[in-house]
C-alpha positions in Angstrom: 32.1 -56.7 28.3 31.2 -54.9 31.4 31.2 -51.4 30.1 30.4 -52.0 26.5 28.5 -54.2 23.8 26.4 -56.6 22.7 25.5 -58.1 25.9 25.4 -54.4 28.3 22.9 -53.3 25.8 20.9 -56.0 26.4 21.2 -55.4 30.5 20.4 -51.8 29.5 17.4 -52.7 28.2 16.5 -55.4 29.9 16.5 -52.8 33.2 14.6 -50.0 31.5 11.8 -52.3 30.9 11.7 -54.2 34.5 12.7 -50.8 36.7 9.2 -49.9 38.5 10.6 -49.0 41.9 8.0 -49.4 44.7 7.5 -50.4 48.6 7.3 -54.1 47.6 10.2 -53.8 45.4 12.6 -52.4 47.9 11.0 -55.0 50.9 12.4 -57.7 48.4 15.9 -56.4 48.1 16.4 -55.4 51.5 15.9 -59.2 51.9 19.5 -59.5 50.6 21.0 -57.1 53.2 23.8 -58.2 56.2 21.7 -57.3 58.7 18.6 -59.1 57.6 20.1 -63.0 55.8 23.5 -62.7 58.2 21.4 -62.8 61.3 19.0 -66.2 59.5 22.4 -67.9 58.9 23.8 -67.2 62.4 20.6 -69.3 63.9 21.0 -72.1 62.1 24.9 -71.9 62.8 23.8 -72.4 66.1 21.3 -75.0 65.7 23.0 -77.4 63.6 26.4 -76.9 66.2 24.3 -77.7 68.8 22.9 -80.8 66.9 26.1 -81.9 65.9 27.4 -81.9 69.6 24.4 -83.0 70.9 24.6 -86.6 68.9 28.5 -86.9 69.5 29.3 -86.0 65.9 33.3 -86.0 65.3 34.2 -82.1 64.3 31.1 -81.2 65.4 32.0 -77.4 64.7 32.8 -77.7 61.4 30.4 -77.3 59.2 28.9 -74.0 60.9 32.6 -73.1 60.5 33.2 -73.8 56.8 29.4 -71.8 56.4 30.5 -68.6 58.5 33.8 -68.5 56.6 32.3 -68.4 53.0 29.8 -65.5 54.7 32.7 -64.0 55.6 34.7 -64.4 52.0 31.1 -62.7 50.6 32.7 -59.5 50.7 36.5 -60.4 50.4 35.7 -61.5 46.9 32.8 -58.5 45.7 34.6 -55.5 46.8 37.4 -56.4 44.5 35.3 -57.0 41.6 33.7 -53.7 42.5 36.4 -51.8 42.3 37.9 -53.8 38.8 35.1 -53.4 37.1 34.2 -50.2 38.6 30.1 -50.3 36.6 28.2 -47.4 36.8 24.8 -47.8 38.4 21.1 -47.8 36.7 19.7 -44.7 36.5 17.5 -44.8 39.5 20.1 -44.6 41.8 22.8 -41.7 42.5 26.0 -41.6 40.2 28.1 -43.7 41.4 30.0 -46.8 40.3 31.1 -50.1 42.0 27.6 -51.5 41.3 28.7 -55.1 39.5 28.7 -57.8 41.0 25.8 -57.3 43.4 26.9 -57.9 46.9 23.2 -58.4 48.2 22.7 -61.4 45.8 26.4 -62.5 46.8 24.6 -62.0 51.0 21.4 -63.6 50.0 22.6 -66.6 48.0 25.4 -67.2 50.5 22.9 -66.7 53.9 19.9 -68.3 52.3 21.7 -71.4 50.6 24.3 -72.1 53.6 21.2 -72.2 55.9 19.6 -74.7 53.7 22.6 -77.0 52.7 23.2 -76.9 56.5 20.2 -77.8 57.7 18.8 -80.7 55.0 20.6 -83.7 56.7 18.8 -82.8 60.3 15.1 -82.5 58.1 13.4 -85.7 58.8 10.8 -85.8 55.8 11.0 -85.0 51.8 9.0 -82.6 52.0 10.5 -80.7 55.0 13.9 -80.9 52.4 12.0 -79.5 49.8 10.2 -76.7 51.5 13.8 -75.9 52.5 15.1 -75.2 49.2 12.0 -73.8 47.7 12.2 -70.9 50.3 15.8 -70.5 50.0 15.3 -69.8 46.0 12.2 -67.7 46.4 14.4 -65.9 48.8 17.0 -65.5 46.6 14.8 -64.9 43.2 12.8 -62.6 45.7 16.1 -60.5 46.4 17.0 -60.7 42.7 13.5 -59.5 41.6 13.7 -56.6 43.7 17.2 -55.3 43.1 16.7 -55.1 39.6 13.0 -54.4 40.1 13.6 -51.0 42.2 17.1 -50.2 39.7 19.8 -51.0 42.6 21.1 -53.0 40.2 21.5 -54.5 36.6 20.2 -57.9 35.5 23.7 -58.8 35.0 25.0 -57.6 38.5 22.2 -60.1 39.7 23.8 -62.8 37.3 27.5 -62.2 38.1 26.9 -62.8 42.1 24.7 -65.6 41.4 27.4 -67.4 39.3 30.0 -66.5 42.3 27.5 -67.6 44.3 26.9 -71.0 42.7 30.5 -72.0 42.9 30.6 -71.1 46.8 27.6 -73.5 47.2 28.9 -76.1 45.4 32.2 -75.6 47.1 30.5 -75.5 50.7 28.1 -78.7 49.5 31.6 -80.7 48.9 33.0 -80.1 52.0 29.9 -81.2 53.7 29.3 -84.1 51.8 33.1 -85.3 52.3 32.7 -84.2 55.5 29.6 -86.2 56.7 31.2 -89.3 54.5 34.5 -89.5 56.6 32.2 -88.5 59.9 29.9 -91.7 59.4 32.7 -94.2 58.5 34.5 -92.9 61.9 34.1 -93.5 65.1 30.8 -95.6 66.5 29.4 -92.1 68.5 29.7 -90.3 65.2 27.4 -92.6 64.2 24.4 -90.9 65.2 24.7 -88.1 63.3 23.4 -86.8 60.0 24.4 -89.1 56.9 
């Protein structure tokens, strides 16, 4: 399915008609890069650990922990699909393979929605939640747009990490929820922290 059929020949085309690589295009994908969403993760690591201790919370370390280690499974899981699947690249870049799934998307979705799922229980107001996760999917559809956009990657490379991505967030977004659950019928001090 990777290398041939129905479904490549629609990524195919689908990239030929959305490859226009420019500045803004290649702003929005470097978005996605370690350097740029690790270090946006890592401040809210240490905000929401110092919030957490700050109010007395039980485990107070844990859910910058349980974030940091799916950052860090980011490219424990990718590389090996890399190399299975072993895609060649669009045509705008140099011959190559290792291209599907996309480990920027994998970065981005992982940085950008670990941040956010992090940070909602400390956000006082609705709208302070939802300006939260609007940002965090414009980040994510902006890193998306300009993979694709400047032909790092495929449509479907975009897709796959997404996917991978979704079922990360939804794992982390468990743990938090069964975390703060068994945190807030604990002890009185843990009380005080998020619900």
């Amino acid at each position: 399915m990777v290398a041939d059929g129905r479904l490549v020949d629609l990524d195919e085309a689908a990239s030929r008609a959305l490859i226009h690589p420019d500045r803004l295009s290649e702003l929005l994908a470097d978005l996605g890069n370690v350097p740029v969403a690790v270090p946006v993760l890592s401040v809210v690591l240490v905000y929401v650990t110092w919030r957490h201790r700050h109010t007395g919370t039980d485990h107070w370390w844990q859910p910058a922990a349980a974030a940091a280690v799916l950052m860090a499974l980011v490219p424990a899981l990718i590389v090996p699909l890399k190399e299975l699947t072993d895609r060649p690249g669009t045509p705008a870049v140099p011959p190559a393979t290792g291209y599907y799934p996309s480990g920027h998307t994998a970065t981005a979705v992982v940085a950008y929605g670990a941040a956010a799922l992090l940070l909602l229980p400390w956000l006082r107001t609705a709208l302070a939640r939802r300006t939260v996760l609007v940002l965090c999917a414009a980040l994510n559809l902006g890193v998306a747009f300009g993979l694709v956009r400047r032909g790092y990657h495929w449509p479907l490379d975009v897709v796959a990490s997404w996917c991978l991505g979704a079922v990360l967030m939804t794992l982390l977004w468990l743990f938090l929820s069964r975390s703060s659950r068994r945190t807030s019928a604990g002890t009185p001090s843990s009380s005080s922290g998020p619900s």
